[in-house]
C-alpha positions as CSV (number, residue, x, y, z in Angstrom):
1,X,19.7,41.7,-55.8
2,X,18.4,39.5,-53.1
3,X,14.7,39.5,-51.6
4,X,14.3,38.3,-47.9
5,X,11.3,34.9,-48.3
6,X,8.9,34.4,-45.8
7,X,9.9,32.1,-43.1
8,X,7.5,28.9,-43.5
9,X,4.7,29.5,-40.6
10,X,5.0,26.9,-37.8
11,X,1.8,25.1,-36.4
12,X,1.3,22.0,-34.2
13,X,0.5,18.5,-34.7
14,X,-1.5,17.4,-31.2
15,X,-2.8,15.1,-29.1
16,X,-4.4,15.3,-26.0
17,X,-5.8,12.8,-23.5
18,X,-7.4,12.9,-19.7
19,X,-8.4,10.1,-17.6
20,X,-10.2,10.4,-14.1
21,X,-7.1,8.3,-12.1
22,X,-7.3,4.9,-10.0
23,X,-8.6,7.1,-6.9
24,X,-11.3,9.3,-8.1
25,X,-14.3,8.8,-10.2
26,X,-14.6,12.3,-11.5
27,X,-12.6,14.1,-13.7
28,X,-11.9,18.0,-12.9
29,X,-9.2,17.9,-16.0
30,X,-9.0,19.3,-19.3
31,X,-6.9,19.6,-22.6
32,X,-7.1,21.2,-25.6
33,X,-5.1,21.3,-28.9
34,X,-5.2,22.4,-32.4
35,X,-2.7,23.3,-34.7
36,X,-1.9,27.3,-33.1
37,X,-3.6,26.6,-29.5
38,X,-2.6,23.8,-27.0
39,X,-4.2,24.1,-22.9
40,X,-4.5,21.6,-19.9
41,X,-6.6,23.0,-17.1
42,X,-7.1,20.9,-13.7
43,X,-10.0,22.1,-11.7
44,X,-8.8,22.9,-8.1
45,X,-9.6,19.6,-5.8
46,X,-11.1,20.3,-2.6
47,X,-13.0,23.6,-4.0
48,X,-16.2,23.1,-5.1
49,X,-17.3,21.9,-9.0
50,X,-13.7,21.7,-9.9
51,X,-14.8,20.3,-13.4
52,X,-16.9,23.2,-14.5
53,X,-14.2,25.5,-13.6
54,X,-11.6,23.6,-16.1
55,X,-14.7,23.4,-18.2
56,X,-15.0,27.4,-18.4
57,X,-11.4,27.5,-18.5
58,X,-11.3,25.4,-22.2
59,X,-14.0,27.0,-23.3
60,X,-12.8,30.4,-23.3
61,X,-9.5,29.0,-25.3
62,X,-12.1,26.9,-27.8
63,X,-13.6,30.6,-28.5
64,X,-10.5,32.6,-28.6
65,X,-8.7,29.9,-31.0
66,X,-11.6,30.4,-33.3
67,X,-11.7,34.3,-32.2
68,X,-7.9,35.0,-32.9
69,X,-6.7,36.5,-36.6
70,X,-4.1,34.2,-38.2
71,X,-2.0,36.7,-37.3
72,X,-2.5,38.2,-33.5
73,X,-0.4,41.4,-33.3
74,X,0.8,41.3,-29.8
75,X,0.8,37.6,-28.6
76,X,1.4,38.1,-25.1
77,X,-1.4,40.6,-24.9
78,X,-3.3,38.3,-26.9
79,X,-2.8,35.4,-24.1
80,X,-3.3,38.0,-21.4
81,X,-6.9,38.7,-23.1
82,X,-7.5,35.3,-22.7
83,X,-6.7,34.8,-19.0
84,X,-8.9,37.7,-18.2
85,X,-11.9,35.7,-20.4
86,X,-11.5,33.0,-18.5
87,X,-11.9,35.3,-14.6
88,X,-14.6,37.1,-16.0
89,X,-16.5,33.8,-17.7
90,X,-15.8,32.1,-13.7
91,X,-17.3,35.3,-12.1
92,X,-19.9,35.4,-14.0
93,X,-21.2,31.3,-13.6
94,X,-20.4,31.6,-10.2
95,X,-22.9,35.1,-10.5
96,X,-25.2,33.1,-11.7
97,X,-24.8,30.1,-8.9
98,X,-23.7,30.6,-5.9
99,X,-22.6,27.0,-5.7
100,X,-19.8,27.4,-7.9
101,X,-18.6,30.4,-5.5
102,X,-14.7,29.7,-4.9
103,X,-14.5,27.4,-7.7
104,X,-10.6,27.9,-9.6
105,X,-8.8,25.8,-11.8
106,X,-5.2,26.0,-13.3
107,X,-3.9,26.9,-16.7
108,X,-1.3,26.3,-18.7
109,X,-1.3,27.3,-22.5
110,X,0.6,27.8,-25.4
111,X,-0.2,30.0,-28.6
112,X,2.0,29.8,-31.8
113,X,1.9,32.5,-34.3
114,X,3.7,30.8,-36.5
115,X,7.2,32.1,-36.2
116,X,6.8,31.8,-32.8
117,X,5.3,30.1,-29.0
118,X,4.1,32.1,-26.4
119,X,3.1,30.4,-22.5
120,X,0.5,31.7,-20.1
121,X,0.8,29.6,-16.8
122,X,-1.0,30.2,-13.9
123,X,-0.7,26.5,-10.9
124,X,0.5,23.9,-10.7
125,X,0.2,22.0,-14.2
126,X,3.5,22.2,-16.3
127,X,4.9,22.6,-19.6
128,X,7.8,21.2,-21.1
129,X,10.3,21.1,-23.9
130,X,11.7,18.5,-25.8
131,X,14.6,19.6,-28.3
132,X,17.4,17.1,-29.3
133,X,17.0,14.8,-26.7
134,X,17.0,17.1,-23.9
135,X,13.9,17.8,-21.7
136,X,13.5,21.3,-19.9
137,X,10.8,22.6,-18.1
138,X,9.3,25.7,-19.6
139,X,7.1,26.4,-16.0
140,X,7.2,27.7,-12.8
141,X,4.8,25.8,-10.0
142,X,2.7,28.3,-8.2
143,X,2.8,26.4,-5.3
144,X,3.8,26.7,-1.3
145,X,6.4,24.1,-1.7
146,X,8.0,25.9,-5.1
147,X,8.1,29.1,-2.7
148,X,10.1,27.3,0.2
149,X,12.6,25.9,-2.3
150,X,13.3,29.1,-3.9
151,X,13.7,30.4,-0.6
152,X,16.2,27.7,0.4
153,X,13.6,26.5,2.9
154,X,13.3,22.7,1.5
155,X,15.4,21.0,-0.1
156,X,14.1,20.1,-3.9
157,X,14.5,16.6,-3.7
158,X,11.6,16.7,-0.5
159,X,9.3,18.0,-2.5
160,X,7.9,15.2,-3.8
161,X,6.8,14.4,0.3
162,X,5.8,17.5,1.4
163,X,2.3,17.3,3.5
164,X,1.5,20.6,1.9
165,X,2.9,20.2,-1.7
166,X,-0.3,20.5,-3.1
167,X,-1.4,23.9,-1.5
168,X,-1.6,26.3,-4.6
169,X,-0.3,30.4,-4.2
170,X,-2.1,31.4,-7.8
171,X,-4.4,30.0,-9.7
172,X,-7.7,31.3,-11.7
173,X,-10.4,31.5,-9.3
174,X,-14.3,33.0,-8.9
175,X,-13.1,36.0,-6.2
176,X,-9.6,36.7,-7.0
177,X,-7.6,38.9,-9.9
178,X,-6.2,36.8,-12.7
179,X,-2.7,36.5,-11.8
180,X,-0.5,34.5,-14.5
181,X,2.8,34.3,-16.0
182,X,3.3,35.5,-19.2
183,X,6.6,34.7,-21.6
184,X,7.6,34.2,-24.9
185,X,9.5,30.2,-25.6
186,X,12.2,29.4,-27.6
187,X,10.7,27.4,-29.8
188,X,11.6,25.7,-33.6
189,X,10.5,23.1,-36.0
190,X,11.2,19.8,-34.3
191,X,10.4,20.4,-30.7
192,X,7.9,18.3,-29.1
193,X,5.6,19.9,-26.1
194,X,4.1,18.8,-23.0
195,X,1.4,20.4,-21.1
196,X,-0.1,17.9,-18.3
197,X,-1.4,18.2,-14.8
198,X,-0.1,17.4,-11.9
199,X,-1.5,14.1,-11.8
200,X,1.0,13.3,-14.1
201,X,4.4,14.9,-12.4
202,X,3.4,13.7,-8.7
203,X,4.0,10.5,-10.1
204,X,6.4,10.7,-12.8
205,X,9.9,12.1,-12.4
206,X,11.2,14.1,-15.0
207,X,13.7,11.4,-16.3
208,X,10.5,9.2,-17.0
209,X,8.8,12.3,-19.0
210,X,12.0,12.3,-21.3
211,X,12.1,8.6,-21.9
212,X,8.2,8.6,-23.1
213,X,8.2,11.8,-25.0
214,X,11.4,11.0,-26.7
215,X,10.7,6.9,-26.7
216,X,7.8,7.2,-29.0
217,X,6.8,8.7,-32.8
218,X,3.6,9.7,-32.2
219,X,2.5,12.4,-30.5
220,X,-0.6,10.0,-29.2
221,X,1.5,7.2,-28.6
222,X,3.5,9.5,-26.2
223,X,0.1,10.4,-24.3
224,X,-1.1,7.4,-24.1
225,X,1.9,6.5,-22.5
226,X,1.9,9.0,-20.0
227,X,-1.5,8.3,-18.7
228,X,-0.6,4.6,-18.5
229,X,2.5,5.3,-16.2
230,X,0.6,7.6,-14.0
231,X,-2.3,4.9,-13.5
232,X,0.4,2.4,-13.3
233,X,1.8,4.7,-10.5
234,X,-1.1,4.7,-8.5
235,X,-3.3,6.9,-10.1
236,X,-3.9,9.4,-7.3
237,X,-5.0,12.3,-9.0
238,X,-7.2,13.1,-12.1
239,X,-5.3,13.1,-15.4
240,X,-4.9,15.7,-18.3
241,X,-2.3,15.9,-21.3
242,X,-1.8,17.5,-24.4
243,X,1.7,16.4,-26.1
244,X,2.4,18.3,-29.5
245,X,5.0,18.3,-32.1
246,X,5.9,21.9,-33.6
247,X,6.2,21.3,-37.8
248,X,6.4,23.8,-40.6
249,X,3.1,23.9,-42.3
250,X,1.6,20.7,-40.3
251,X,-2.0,19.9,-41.5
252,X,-4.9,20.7,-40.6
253,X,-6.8,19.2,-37.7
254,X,-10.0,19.4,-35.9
255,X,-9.2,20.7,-32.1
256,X,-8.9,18.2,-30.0
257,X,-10.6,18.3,-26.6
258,X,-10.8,15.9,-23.3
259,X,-11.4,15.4,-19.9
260,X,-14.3,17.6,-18.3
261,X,-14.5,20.0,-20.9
262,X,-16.2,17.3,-22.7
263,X,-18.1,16.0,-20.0
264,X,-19.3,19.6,-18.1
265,X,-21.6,22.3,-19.4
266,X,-19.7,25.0,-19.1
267,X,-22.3,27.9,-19.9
């Protein structure tokens, strides 16, 4: 007689990094990882106090990866919970200030159970899968540009040029209904993750996100890496990365948090 064992639960081994740029002296970005829980959050530019709204945004994961049971029951409804945190917590600051009125910020995020990883995406920040040597993209951009490609309006390799590619469709922001994409990844022991913002990827092709992520050991090393590139690059836009290795039983870490989430009361 045979008994079915318990598959050995899978957990993350992160690292996360942000950095205001060459251009700008402020830094609307955030990241977050622990061993079940990784975010990057980039505060809207050209909307006001872009950092608190990242700020709120990594807060609310903070809370929820403290708030979750080791085992969640329904992931995706456990992500969606978190998405609607993070509205009500930006409603509620902007409530309490008018000045953060229209404030937003993206989100990317990944939760793993431990037999498996779920994404809630809402922008323009990305995630990304490394497995075997082979990078794919695990996101969709919420952005104008994304829209006219799908449509067969623009050609994908203008995208980078677009005057408008920055102009964002969704994202989480004081006046509007959450709005974000929900999915379960295939994931397994092995993979290495990236979530970043766009100022990584409007400098960095994809080809160059491969080389780092699969060019170096350590999940840090890879960051550091990134960030270095992107400021090599020009810079132009505030920084935010988490990269993350999916092992069986990894150890224990303290969560990891950067960029204005450190920097920015969030409330």
């Amino acid at each position: 007689m045979t008994h079915d064992l318990p598959s050995p639960a899978l957990g993350f081994s992160p690292a996360v990094l942000a950095d205001p740029g060459r251009r700008l002296t402020r830094n609307e970005d955030s990241a977050y990882g622990s061993v079940r829980l990784l975010a990057v959050a980039d505060g809207i530019g050209g909307q006001p106090h872009g950092e608190v709204a990242s700020a709120v945004a990594i807060a609310a994961v903070r809370d929820a990866d403290r708030r979750l049971p080791a085992d969640p029951g329904d992931d995706t409804t456990a992500l969606s919970g978190l998405v609607s945190d993070i509205a009500r917590r930006l409603a509620a600051a902007a409530d309490e200030d008018e000045r953060l009125r229209g404030m937003g910020t993206t989100l990317t995020a990944l939760l793993c159970t431990g037999t498996e990883i779920v994404l809630a995406h809402v922008g323009d920040s990305r995630g990304y899968l490394l497995r075997d040597g082979a990078l794919r993209r695990i996101t969709t951009d919420h952005t104008l540009v994304e829209e006219l490609i799908r449509g067969g309006q623009l050609p994908a390799e203008q995208a980078g040029t677009h005057p408008r590619r920055s102009v964002l469709l969704r994202a989480l922001q004081t006046g509007a209904a959450p709005d974000a994409d929900l999915s379960r990844v295939d994931a397994r022991a092995g993979d290495r993750v990236l979530l970043c913002s766009d100022g990584i990827t409007c400098v960095l092709p994809d080809d160059v996100l491969r080389d780092v992520l699969a060019g170096h050991r350590a999940p840090h090393d890879a960051a550091r890496r990134l960030v270095e590139l992107a400021n090599d690059r020009g810079g132009p836009d505030n920084i935010a990365c988490t990269v993350a290795d999916l092992r069986v039983a990894p150890a224990p870490v303290t969560p990891l948090v950067a960029g204005a989430a450190v920097e920015t009361p969030a409330g």
